[in-house]
Backbone as CSV, one residue per row, in Angstrom:
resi,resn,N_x,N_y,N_z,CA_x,CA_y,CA_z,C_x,C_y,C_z
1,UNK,-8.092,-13.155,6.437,-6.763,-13.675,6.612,-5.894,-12.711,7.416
2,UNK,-6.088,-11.510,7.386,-5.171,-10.505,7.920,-5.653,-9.436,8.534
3,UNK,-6.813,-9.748,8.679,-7.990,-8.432,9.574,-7.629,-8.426,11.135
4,UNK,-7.204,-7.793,11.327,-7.138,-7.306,12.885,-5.321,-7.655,13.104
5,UNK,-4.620,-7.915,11.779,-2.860,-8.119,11.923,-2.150,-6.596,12.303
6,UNK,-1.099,-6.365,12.677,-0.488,-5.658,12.749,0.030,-4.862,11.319
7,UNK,0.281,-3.680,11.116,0.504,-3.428,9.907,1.807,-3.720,9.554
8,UNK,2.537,-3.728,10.061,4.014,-4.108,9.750,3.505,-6.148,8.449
9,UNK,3.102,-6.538,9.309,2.562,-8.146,8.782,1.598,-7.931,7.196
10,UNK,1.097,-6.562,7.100,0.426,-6.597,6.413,1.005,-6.050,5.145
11,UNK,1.858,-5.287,5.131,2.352,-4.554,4.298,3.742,-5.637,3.848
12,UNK,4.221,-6.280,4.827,5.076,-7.621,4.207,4.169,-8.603,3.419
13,UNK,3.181,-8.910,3.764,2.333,-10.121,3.027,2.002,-9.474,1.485
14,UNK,1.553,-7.840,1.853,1.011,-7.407,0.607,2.333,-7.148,-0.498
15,UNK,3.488,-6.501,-0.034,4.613,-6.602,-0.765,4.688,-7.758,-1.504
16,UNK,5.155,-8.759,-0.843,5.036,-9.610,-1.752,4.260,-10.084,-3.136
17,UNK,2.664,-10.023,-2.772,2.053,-10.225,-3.671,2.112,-8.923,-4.918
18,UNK,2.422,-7.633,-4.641,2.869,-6.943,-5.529,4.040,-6.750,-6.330
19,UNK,4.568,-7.380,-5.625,6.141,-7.433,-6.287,5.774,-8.488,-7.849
20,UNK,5.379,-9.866,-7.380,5.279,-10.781,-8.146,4.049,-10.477,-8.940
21,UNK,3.294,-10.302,-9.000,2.161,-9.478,-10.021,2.585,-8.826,-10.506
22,UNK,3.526,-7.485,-10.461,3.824,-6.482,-11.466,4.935,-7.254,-11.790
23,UNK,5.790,-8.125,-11.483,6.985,-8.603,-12.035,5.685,-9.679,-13.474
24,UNK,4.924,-9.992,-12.948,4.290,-11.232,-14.153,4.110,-10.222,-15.240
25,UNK,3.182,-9.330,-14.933,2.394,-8.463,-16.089,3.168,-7.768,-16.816
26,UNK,4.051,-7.285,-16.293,4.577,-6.252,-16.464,5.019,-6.124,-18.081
27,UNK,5.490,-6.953,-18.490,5.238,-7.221,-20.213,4.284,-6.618,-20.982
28,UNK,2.557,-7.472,-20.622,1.604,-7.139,-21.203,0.333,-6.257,-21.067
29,UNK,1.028,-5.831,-19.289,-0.291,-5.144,-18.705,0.305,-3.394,-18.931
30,UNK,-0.880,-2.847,-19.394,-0.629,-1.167,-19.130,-0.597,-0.763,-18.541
31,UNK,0.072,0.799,-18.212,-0.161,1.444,-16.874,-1.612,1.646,-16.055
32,UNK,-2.519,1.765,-16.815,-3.495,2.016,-16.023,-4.382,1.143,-15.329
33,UNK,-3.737,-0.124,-15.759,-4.780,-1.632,-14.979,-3.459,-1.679,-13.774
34,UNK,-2.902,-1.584,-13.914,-1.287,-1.184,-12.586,-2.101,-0.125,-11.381
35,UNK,-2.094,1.594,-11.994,-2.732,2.150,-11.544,-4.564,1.842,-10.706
36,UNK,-5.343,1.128,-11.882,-6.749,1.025,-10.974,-6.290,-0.385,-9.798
37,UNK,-5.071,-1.103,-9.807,-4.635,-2.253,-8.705,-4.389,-1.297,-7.573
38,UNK,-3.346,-0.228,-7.866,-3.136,0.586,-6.538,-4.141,1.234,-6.206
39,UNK,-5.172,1.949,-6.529,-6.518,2.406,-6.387,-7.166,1.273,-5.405
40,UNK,-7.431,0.051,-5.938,-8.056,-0.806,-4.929,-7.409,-1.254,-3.987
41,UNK,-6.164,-1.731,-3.917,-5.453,-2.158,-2.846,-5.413,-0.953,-1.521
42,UNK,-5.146,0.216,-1.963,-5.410,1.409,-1.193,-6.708,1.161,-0.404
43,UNK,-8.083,1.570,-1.318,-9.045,1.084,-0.562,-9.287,0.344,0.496
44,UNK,-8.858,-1.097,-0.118,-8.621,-1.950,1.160,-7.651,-1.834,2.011
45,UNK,-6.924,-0.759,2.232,-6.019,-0.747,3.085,-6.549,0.402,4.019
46,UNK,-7.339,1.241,3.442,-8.069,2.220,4.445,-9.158,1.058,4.651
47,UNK,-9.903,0.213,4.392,-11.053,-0.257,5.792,-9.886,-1.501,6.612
48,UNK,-9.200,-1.627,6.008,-8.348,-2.256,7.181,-7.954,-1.672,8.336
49,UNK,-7.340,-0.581,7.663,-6.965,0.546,8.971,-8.094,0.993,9.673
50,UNK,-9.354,1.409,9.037,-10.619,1.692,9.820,-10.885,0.883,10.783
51,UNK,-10.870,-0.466,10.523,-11.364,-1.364,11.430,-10.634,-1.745,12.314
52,UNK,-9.161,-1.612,11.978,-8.212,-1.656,13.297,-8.237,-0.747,14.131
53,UNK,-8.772,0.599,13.741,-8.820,1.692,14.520,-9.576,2.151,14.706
54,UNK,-11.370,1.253,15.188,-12.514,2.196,14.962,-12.772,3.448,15.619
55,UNK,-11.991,3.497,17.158,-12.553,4.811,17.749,-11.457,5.936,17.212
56,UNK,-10.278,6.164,16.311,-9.803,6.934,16.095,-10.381,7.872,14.154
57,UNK,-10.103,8.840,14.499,-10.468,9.778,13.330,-9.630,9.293,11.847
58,UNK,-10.138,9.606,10.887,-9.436,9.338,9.467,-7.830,10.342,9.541
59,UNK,-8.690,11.266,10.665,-7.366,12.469,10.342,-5.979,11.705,11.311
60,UNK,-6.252,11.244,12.258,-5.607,10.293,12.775,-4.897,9.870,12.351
61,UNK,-5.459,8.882,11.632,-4.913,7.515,10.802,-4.130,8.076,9.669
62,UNK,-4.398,8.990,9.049,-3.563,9.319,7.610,-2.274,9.804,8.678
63,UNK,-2.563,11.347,9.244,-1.377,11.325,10.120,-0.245,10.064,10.792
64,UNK,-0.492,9.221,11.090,0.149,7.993,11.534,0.576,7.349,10.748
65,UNK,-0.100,6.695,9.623,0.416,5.587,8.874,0.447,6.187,7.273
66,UNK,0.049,7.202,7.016,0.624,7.862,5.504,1.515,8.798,5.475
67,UNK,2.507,8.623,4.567,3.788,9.375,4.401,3.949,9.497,2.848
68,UNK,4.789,10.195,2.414,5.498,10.292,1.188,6.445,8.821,1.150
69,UNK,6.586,8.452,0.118,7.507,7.347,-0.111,8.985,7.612,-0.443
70,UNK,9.679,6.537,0.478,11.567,6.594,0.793,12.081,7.570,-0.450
71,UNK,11.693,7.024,-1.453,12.438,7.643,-2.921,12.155,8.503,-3.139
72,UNK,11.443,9.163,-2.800,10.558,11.050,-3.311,9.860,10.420,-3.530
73,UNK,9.249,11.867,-4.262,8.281,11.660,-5.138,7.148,12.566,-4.324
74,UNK,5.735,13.101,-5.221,4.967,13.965,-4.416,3.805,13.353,-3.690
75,UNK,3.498,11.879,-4.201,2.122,10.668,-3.442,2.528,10.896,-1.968
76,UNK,1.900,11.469,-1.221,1.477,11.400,0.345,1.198,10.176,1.088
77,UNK,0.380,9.644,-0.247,-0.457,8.428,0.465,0.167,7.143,0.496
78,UNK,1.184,6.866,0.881,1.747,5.752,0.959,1.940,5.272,1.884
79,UNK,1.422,3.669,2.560,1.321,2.354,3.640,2.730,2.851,3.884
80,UNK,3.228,3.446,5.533,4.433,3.309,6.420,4.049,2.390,7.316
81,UNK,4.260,1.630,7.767,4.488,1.091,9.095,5.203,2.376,10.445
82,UNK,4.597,2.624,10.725,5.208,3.908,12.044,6.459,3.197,13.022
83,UNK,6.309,2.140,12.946,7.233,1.171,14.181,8.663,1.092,13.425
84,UNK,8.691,0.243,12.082,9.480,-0.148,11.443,9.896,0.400,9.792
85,UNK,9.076,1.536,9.415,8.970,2.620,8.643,9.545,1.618,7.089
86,UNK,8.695,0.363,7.290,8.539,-0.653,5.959,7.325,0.071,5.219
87,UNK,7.653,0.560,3.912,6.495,1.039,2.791,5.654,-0.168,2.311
88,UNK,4.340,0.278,2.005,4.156,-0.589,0.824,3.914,-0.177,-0.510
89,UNK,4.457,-1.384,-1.484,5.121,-0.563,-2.712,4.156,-0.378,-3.595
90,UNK,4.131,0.153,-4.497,2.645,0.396,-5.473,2.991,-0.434,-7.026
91,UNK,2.048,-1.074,-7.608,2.220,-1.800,-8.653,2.799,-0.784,-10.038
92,UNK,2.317,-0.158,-9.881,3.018,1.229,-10.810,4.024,1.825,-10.449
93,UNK,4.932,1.036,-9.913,6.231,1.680,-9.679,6.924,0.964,-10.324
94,UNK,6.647,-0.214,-10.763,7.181,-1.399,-11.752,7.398,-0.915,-13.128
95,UNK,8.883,-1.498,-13.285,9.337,-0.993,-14.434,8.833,-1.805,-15.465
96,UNK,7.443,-1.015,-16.523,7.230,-2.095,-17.531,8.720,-2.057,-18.729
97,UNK,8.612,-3.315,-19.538,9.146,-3.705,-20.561,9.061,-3.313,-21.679
């Protein structure tokens, strides 16, 4: 659905679906099924980036599109968009209940 999109497109599509998932769970789910979601979504967000960028290096790619996130904090690894410097947000940033 989104293989070969621009990251700006991707990190809006994926926002969304994180927003509304940790807004559902957020009641009954624990931190750490939150946590192993950002674990995988990450994943798939490095072979996304791999494959958008096959001839460039990992060192590359983290340089370019990973940053610390707007609010602090010490996670490095957080989806920037470089163009439009839109994050993407992590399910464990959701305030459980």
């Amino acid at each position: 659905m989104l293989r070969g999109r621009p990251v700006k497109e991707v990190i809006n599509v994926l926002n969304t679906i994180v927003r509304r998932y940790g807004q559902y769970w957020k009641t009954v789910v624990a931190k750490k099924t939150f946590s192993y979601m950002d674990n995988y979504i990450f994943s798939k967000v490095k072979k996304h980036l791999r494959q958008l960028h096959s001839r460039k290096s990992s060192k590359w790619i983290a340089k370019l599109y990973f940053r610390k996130p707007h609010h602090g904090g010490e996670n490095r690894w957080i989806l920037i968009c470089p163009l439009t410097k839109v994050q993407l947000l992590r399910i464990s940033w959701t305030v459980l209940a």
